[in-house]
Structure formats: structure tokens, C-alpha cells
C-alpha positions, 0 to 999 in steps of 0.5 A, a space after each residue: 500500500 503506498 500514501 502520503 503520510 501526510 494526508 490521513 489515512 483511508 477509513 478502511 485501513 484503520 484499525 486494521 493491524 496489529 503491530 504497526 514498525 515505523 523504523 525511520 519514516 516519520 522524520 522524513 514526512 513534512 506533517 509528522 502530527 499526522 504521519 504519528 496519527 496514521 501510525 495510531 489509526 492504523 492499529 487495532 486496541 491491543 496493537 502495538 507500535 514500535 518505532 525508532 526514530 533519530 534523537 540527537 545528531 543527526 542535523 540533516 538526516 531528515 526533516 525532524 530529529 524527536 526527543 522523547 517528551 514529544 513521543 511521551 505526550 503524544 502516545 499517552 493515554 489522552 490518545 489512546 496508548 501507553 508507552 511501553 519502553 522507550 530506549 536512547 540508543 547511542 549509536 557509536 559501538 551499539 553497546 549504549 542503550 539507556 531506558 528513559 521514563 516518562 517526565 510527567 513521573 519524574 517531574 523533571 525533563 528527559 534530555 539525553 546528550 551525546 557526542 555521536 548520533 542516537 536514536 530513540 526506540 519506543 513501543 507504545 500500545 493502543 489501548 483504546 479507540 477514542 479520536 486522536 489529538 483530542 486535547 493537543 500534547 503539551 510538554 509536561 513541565 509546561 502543562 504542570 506550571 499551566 494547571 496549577 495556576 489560580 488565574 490561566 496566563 498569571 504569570 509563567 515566565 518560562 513560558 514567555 507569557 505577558 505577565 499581568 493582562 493578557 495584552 501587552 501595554 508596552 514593549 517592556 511589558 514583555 518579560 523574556 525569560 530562559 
């Protein structure tokens, strides 16, 4: 079956499969939320997918190079999945290979580095068969400093909003933060 992973895919193939391996497509299709989101339908609830995708070092490989929030928040339970493992493989002699765990339960980011190219490989399981993207992924750290504010847009610096109204009234009234 050839298409587009850019566009979505036929009615017919949804829920068609039971082990969907994407083992370094998505990076190079354009639209990577809906070549993900095919990914997804294309399973049965059960069914599994495992991917390996480029993480670090390898500028120009594709059109994306993913970290693993963006695999987190996009195949968790909001979407209908559960990632099973996810694995940081440098690349260098094949013998490093770290298990990474999700930030949402560490609280804290998952940022793995290294000095020659590696790749992350993930198997995430559809456990059930609502619309995808119903609420669009948010980076963890982010979304948690958002809920637990009083009044939405207060003041979250490291998010770049204007602090005190929802306007800015001057230049200087945007607060820049890193």
C-alpha cells in the first residue's frame, strides 16, 4: 500500500493491524502530527507500535530529529496508548542503550546528550479507540506550571507569557525569560 503520510489515512485501513514498525519514516514526512496519527489509526486496541526514530545528531538526516517528551505526550493515554519502553540508543559501538521514563513521573525533563548520533526506540500500545489529538500534547513541565495556576496566563515566565493582562501595554511589558 503506498500514501502520503501526510494526508490521513483511508477509513478502511484503520484499525486494521496489529503491530504497526515505523523504523525511520516519520522524520522524513513534512506533517509528522499526522504521519504519528496514521501510525495510531492504523492499529487495532491491543496493537502495538514500535518505532525508532533519530534523537540527537543527526542535523540533516531528515526533516525532524524527536526527543522523547514529544513521543511521551503524544502516545499517552489522552490518545489512546501507553508507552511501553522507550530506549536512547547511542549509536557509536551499539553497546549504549539507556531506558528513559516518562517526565510527567519524574517531574523533571528527559534530555539525553551525546557526542555521536542516537536514536530513540519506543513501543507504545493502543489501548483504546477514542479520536486522536483530542486535547493537543503539551510538554509536561509546561502543562504542570499551566494547571496549577489560580488565574490561566498569571504569570509563567518560562513560558514567555505577558505577565499581568493578557495584552501587552508596552514593549517592556514583555518579560523574556530562559
Amino acid at each position: 500500500i503506498q500514501h502520503d503520510l501526510n494526508e490521513p489515512i483511508p477509513t478502511e485501513l484503520k484499525s486494521s493491524f496489529d503491530t504497526v514498525i515505523d523504523s525511520g519514516t516519520t522524520e522524513h514526512v513534512f506533517n509528522l502530527p499526522q504521519a504519528m496519527k496514521n501510525s495510531m489509526d492504523l492499529l487495532k486496541v491491543g496493537g502495538h507500535l514500535i518505532s525508532i526514530l533519530p534523537a540527537n545528531n543527526y542535523c540533516g538526516h531528515g526533516f525532524y530529529q524527536v526527543s522523547p517528551e514529544l513521543l511521551f505526550r503524544t502516545f499517552c493515554k489522552e490518545n489512546n496508548f501507553e508507552v511501553k519502553i522507550m530506549i536512547f540508543c547511542i549509536h557509536k559501538n551499539m553497546e549504549e542503550w539507556y531506558e528513559l521514563i516518562d517526565p510527567e513521573i519524574t517531574g523533571t525533563r528527559v534530555e539525553p546528550q551525546s557526542h555521536h548520533p542516537g536514536s530513540l526506540l519506543m513501543m507504545a500500545k493502543k489501548v483504546s479507540d477514542n479520536d486522536v489529538y483530542r486535547t493537543t500534547p503539551q510538554q509536561s513541565d509546561y502543562a504542570n506550571e499551566w494547571e496549577n495556576l489560580s488565574s490561566k496566563g498569571e504569570t509563567l515566565d518560562r513560558l514567555h507569557f505577558w505577565r499581568g493582562s493578557k495584552e501587552p501595554t508596552s514593549p517592556t511589558s514583555v518579560q523574556k525569560t530562559i
